[in-house]
C-alpha positions as CSV (number, residue, x, y, z in Angstrom):
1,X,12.4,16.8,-10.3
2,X,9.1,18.9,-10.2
3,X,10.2,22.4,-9.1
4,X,6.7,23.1,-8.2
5,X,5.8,19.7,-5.9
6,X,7.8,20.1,-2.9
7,X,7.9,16.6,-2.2
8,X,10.2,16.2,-4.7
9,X,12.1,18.3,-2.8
10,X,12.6,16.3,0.6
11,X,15.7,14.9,1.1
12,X,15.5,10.8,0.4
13,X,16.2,9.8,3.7
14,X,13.6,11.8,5.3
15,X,11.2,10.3,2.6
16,X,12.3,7.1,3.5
17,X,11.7,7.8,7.2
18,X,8.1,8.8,6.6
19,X,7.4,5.8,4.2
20,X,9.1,3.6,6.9
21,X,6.7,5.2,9.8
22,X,4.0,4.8,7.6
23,X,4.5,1.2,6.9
24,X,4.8,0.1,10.3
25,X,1.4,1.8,11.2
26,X,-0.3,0.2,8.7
27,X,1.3,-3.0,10.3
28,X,-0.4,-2.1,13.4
29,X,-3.6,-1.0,12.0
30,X,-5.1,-4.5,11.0
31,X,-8.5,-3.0,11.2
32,X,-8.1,-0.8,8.2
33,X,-8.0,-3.6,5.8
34,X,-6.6,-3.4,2.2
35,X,-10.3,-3.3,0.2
36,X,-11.3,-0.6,3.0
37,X,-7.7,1.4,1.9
38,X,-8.7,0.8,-2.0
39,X,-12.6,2.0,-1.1
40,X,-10.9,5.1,0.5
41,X,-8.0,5.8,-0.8
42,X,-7.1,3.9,-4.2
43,X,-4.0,2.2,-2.7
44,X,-3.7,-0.9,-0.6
45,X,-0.4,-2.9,1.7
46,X,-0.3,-4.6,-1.6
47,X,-0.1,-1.6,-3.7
48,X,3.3,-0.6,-1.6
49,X,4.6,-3.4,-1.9
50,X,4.4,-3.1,-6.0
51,X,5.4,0.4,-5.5
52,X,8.5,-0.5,-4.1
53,X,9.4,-3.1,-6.9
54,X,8.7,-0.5,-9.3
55,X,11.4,1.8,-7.2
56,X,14.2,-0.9,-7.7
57,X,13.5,-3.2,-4.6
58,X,15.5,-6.4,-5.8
59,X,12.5,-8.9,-4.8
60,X,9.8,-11.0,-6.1
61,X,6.4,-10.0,-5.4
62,X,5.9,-12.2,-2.5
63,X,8.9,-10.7,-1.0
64,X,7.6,-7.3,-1.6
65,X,5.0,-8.2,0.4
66,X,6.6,-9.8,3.1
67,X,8.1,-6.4,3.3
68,X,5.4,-4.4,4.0
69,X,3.5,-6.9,5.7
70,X,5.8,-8.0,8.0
71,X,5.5,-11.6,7.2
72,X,4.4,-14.0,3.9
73,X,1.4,-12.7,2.7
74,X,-0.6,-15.4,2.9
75,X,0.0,-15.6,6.5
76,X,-0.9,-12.2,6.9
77,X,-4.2,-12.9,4.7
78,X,-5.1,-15.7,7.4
79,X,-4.4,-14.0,10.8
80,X,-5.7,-10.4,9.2
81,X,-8.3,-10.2,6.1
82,X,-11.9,-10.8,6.5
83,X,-14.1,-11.1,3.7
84,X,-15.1,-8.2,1.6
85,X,-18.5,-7.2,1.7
86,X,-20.3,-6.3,-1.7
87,X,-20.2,-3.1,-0.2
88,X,-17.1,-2.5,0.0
89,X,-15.9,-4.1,-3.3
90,X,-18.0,-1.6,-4.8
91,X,-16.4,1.2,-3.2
92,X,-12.6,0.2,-4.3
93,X,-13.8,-0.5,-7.8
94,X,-15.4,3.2,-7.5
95,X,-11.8,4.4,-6.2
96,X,-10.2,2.4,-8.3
97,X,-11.9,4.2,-11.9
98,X,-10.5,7.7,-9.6
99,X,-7.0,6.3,-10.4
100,X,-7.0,6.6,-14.0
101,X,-5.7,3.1,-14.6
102,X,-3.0,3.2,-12.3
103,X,-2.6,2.4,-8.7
């Protein structure tokens, strides 16, 4: 743990709360769509859904999804995504060189 990042400090289950809440805004939120999050921020639905395979969730990647989706992926794709404009590709790929690599 990093003494200095309080974060590191919280206790899991509050973290878990807060990642929980979070996830079922972004459920909500089907305006803010994934290339918009990766334009702004450098992290996507898709991105949590690797993060959480990466913390131990016992899942494929199309269960990860479904996870933080809140259904298959691909159904979530059809219902939600619109296609990106070359504006806003640029933008996540500018975000994206922000990440150093990672996600």
């Amino acid at each position: 743990m990093n003494e200095s990042d309080r974060i590191d400090m919280l206790d899991d289950a509050v973290a878990a709360a807060a990642f929980r809440r979070l996830v079922r805004h972004l459920r909500k939120r089907h305006d803010a769509q994934n290339v918009d999050l990766m334009g702004l921020a450098g992290f996507c639905r898709n991105c949590l859904a690797d993060w959480i395979r990466e913390a131990g969730f016992d899942g494929d990647k199309a269960s990860a999804r479904e996870v933080i989706h809140g259904m298959p992926f691909e159904e979530w794709k059809e219902k939600y995504q619109t296609e990106a404009t070359p504006e806003q590709m640029a933008r996540m790929e500018e975000s994206l060189r922000k990440n150093g690599g990672g996600h």
